[in-house]
C-alpha positions as CSV (number, residue, x, y, z in Angstrom):
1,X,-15.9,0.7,21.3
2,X,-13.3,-1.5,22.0
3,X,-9.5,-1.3,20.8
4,X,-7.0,-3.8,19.5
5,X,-3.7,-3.4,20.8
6,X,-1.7,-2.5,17.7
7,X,0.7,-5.7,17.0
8,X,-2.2,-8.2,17.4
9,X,-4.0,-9.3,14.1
10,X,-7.4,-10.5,14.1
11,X,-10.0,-12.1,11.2
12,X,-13.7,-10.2,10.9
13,X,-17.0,-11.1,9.4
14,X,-18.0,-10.2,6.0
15,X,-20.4,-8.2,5.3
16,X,-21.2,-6.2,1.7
17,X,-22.7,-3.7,3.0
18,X,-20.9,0.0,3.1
19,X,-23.4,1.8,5.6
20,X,-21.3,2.5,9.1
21,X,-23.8,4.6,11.1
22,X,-26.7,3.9,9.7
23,X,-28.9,7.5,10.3
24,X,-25.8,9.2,10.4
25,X,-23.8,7.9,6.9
26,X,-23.5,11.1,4.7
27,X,-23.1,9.4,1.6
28,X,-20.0,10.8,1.5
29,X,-16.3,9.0,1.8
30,X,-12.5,10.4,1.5
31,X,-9.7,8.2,0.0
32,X,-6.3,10.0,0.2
33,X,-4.5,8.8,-3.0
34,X,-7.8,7.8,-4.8
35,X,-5.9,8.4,-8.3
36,X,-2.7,6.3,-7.2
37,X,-2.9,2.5,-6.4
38,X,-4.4,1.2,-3.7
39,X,-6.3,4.0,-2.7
40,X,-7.5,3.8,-6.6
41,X,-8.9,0.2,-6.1
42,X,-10.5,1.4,-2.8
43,X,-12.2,4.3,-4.8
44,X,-13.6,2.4,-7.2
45,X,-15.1,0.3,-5.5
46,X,-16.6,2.7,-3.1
47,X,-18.2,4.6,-6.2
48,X,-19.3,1.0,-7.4
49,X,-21.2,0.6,-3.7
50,X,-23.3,3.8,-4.6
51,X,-20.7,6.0,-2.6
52,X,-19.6,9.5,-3.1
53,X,-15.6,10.2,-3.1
54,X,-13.8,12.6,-2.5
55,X,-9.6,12.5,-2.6
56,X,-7.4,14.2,-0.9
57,X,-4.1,14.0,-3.1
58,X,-0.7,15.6,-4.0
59,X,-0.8,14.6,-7.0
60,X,-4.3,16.5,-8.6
61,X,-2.7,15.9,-12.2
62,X,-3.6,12.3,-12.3
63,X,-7.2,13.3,-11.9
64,X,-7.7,16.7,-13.8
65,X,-10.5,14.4,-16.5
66,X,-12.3,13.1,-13.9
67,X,-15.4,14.6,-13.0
68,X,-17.0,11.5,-10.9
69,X,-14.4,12.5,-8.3
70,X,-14.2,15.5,-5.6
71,X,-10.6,16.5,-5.6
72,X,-8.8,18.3,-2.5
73,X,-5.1,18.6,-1.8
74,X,-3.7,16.9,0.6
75,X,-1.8,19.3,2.5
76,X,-0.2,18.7,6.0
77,X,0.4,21.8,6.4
78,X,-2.9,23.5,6.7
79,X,-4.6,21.3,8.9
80,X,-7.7,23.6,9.0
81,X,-7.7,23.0,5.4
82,X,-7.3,19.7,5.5
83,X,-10.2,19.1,8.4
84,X,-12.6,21.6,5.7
85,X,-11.3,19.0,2.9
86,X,-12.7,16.1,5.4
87,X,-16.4,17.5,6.5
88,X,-19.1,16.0,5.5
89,X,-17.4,12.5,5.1
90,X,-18.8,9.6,6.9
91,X,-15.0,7.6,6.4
92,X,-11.1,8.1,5.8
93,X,-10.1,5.9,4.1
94,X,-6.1,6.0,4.0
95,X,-3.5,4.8,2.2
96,X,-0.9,8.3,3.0
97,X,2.4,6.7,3.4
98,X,6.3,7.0,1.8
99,X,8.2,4.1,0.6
100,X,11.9,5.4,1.1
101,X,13.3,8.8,2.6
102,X,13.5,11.2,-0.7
103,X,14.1,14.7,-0.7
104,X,13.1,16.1,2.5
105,X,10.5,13.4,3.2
106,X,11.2,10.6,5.7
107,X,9.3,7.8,7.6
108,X,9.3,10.3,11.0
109,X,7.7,13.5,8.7
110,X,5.1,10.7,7.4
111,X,4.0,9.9,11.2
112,X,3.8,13.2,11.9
113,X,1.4,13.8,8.7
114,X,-0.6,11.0,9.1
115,X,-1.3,12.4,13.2
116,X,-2.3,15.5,11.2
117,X,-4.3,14.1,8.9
118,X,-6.0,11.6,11.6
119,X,-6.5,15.0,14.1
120,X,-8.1,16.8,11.0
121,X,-10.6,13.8,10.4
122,X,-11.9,14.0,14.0
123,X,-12.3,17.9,13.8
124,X,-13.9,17.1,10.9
125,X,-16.2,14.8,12.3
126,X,-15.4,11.1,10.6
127,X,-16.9,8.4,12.2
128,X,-14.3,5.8,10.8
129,X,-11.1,5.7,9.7
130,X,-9.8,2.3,7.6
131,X,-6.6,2.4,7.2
132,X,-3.9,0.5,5.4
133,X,-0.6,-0.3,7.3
134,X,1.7,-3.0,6.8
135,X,2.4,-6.2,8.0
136,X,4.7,-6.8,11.5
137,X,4.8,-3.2,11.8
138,X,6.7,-2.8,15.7
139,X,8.0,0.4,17.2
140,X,11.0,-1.6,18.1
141,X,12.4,-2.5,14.5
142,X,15.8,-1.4,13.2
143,X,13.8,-0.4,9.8
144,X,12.1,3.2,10.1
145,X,9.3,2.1,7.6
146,X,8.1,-0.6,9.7
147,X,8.9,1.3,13.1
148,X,7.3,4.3,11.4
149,X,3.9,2.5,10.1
150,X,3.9,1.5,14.1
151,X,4.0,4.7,15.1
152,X,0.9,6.2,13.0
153,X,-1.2,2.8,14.0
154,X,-0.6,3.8,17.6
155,X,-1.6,7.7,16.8
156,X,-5.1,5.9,15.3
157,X,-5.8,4.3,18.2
158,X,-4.8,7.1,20.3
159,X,-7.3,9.3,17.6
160,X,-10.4,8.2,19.4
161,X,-11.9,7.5,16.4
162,X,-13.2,3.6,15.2
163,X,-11.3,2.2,12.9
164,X,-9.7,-0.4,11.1
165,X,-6.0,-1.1,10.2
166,X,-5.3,-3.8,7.4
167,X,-2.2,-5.2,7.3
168,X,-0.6,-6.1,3.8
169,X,2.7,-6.8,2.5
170,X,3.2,-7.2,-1.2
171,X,0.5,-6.1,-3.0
172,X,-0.4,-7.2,-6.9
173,X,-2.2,-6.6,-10.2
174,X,-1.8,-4.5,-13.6
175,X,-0.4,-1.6,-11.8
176,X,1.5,-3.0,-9.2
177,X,5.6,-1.9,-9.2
178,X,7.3,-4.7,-7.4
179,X,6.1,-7.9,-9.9
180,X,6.0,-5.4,-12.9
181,X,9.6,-4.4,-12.7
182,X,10.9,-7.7,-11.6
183,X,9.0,-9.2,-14.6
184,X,10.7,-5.9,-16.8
185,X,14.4,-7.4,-15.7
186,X,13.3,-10.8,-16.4
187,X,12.9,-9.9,-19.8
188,X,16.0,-8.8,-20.1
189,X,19.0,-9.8,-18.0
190,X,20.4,-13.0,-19.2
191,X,20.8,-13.6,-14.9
192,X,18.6,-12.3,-12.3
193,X,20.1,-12.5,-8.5
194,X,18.3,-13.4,-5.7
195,X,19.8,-12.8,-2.0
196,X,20.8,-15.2,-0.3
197,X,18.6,-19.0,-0.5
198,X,15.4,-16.9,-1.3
199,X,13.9,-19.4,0.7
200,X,12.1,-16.5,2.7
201,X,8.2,-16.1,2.1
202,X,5.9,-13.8,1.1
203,X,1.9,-13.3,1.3
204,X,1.3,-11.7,-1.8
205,X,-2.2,-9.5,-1.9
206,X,-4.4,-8.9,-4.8
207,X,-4.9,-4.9,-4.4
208,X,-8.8,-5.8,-5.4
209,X,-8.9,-7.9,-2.4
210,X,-7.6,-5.4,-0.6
211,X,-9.7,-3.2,-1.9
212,X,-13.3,-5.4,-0.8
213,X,-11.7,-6.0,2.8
214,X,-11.6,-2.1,3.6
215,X,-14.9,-1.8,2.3
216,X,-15.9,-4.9,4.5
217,X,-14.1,-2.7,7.6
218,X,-16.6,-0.3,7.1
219,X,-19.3,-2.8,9.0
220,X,-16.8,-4.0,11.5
221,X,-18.4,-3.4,15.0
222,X,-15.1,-3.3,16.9
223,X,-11.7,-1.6,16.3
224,X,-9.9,-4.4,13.9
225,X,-6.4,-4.8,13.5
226,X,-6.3,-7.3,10.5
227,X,-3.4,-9.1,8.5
228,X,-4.3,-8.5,4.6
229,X,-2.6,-11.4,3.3
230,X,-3.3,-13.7,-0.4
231,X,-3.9,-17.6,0.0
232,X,-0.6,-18.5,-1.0
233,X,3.0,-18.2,0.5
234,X,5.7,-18.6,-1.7
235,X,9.1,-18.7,-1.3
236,X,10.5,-15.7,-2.9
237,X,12.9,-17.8,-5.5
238,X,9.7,-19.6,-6.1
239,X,7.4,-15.7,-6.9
240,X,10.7,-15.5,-9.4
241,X,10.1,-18.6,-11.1
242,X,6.6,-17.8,-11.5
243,X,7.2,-14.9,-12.6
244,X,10.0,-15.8,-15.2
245,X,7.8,-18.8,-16.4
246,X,4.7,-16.2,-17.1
247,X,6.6,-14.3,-19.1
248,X,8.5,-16.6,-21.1
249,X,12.1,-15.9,-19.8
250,X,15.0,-17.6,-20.1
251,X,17.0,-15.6,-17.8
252,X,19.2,-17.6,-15.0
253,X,18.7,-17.3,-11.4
254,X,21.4,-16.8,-9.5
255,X,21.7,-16.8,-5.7
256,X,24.4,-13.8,-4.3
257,X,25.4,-12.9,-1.0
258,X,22.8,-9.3,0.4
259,X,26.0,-6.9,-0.2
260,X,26.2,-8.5,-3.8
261,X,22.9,-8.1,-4.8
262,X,22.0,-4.5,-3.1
263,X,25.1,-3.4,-5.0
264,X,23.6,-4.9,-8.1
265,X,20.4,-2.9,-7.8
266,X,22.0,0.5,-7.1
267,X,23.8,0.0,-10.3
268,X,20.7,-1.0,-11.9
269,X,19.0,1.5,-10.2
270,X,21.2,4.1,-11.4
271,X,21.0,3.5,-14.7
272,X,17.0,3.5,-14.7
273,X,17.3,6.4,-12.7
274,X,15.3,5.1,-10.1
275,X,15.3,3.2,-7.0
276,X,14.8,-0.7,-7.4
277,X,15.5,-2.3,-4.2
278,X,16.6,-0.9,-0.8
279,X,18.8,-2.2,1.9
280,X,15.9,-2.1,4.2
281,X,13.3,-3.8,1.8
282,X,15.7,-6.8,1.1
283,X,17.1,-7.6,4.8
284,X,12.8,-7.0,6.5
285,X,11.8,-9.5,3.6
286,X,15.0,-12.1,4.1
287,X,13.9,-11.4,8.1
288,X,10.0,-13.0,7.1
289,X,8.3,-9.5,7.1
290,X,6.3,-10.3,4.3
291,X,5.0,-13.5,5.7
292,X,1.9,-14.1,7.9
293,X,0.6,-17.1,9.4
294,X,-2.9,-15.3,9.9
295,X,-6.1,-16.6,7.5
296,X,-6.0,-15.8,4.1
297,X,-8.1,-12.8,3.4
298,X,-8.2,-12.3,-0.3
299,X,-9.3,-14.8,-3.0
300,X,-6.9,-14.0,-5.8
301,X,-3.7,-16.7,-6.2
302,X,-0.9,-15.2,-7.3
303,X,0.6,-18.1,-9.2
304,X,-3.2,-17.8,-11.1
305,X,-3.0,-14.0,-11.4
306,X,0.6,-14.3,-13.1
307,X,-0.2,-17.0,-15.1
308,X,-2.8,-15.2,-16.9
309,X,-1.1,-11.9,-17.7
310,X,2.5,-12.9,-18.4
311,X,1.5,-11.9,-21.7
312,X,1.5,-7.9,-20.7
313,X,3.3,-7.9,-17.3
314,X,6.8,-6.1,-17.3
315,X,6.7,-4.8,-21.1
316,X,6.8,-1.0,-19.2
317,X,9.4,-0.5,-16.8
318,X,7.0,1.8,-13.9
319,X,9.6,4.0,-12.7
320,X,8.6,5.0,-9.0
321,X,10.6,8.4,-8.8
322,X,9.0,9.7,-11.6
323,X,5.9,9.1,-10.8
324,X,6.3,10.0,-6.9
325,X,8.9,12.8,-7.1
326,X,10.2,14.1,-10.2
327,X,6.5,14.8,-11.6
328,X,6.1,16.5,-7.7
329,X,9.2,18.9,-8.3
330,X,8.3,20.1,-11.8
331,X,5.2,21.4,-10.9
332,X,6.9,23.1,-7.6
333,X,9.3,24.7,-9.8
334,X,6.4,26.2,-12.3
């Protein structure tokens, strides 16, 4: 086996087959999150590939009518639970991680969860894990999410496991938070405000080509560290305009100084009870974070994807602490 040094990005064959060990594939594959997003997409098409799924999750609600799923909880504090909840299972598929510090729960708890989880799978005896990081991850950053997501890709290579780690930034489709809610204020402010020139990038990924790449990892021969990245890279004023054309807005687009717009989206934010936009998130993506200069690995353009469903995008506002942590602490408090 050999290893990529985590920070290096690399492009891999495709292959559409889903059988890592030949003699030794049990059938049998875990997705953490397998009712949420991307892990959703991932289980899908896994089950779609003639493969059996089972989730680990913390949220078992989201799945209580579905039978063609094996559910477990996904519960960092009973590892020997967690590496029963794993046996059996040929890969790990993982897409474990928190997007801001909320009650408790912080980038430095999530590495520590994910070298659980990644210690269970190899008592457990998983042959691969593929597992979905994020793009210019660096142990070195001033932003805890992207020093954090370092961190855990180091504990997987450390794991002595194979694996893969894909590397996206924003992701995309019907369920997706970022262009839903940005399409949702679009609709409705008579002025939008972008930070600075906006004339940052981004690599926009569909989560279904997300989705076929970790399947494609599967097959890899090597340990891959791979850049999941769409074929286009538009400025971000220029994903806004896309985005306010799809949906027939007529809203203005206004360019404000970072400390004018961050306070505009905790005001927003509080009244939505919710959290739209952190400092962090802004100041990585005005840095290039979301960019990539690696080859396009999906197939899905953005400016095509929007195009056909400004129709339905942003008529729901998806509100990300209810569905992450307000649904979480009612069913503590039962």
């Amino acid at each position: 086996m050999s290893t990529t040094t985590p920070g290096a990005s690399s492009t891999a064959p495709v292959s559409n087959a889903v059988n890592p060990v030949g003699k030794d594939d049990t059938g049998l594959d875990v997705v953490t999150g397998a009712f949420s997003y991307s892990g959703g997409a991932i289980a899908r098409d896994l089950q779609l590939a003639g493969r059996r799924v089972r989730t680990l999750t913390g949220h078992p609600e989201r799945g209580s009518d579905r039978t063609d799923i094996e559910v477990r909880p996904l519960d960092f504090d009973d590892p020997t639970g967690l590496s029963k909840s794993l046996d059996g299972a040929t890969t790990l598929f993982n897409t474990y991680w928190v997007r801001f510090a909320r009650g408790g729960v912080d980038h430095a708890l999530a590495v520590e969860n994910s070298r659980t989880l990644f210690q269970a799978a190899k008592r457990a005896g998983v042959r691969k894990i593929i597992h979905v990081s994020i793009l210019h991850p660096s142990a070195d950053s001033p932003y805890p999410y992207f020093r954090g997501k370092a961190l855990v890709e180091r504990a997987l290579a450390e794991s002595g496991l194979a694996y893969a780690s894909l590397r996206p930034s924003v992701l995309f489709d019907e369920r997706g938070v970022l262009l839903n809610n940005m399409a949702w204020l679009l609709r409705r402010l008579p002025i939008f405000g972008v930070g600075g020139r906006g004339s940052y990038r981004v690599r926009p990924t569909h989560v279904d080509d997300l989705a076929r790449l970790a399947l494609e990892a599967v097959t890899w021969p090597n340990d891959r560290i791979v850049d999941a990245v769409g074929p286009e890279r538009p400025t971000f004023v220029e994903l806004i305009e896309q985005i306010r054309d799809a949906v027939g807005s007529r809203a203005r687009i206004v360019h404000v100084p970072a400390p004018v717009l961050l306070g505009m989206s905790k005001v927003l934010g509080a009244v939505m009870r919710d959290v739209l936009l952190t400092a962090d998130e802004y100041r990585s993506m005005a840095e290039g974070l979301a960019d990539s200069d690696a080859p396009t690995t999906g197939a899905v353009r953005v400016s095509d994807w929007l195009a056909n469903h400004g129709n339905t995008l942003g008529t729901r506002y998806a509100n990300e602490l209810e569905l992450h942590f307000r649904r979480q602490a009612s069913r503590a408090a039962v």
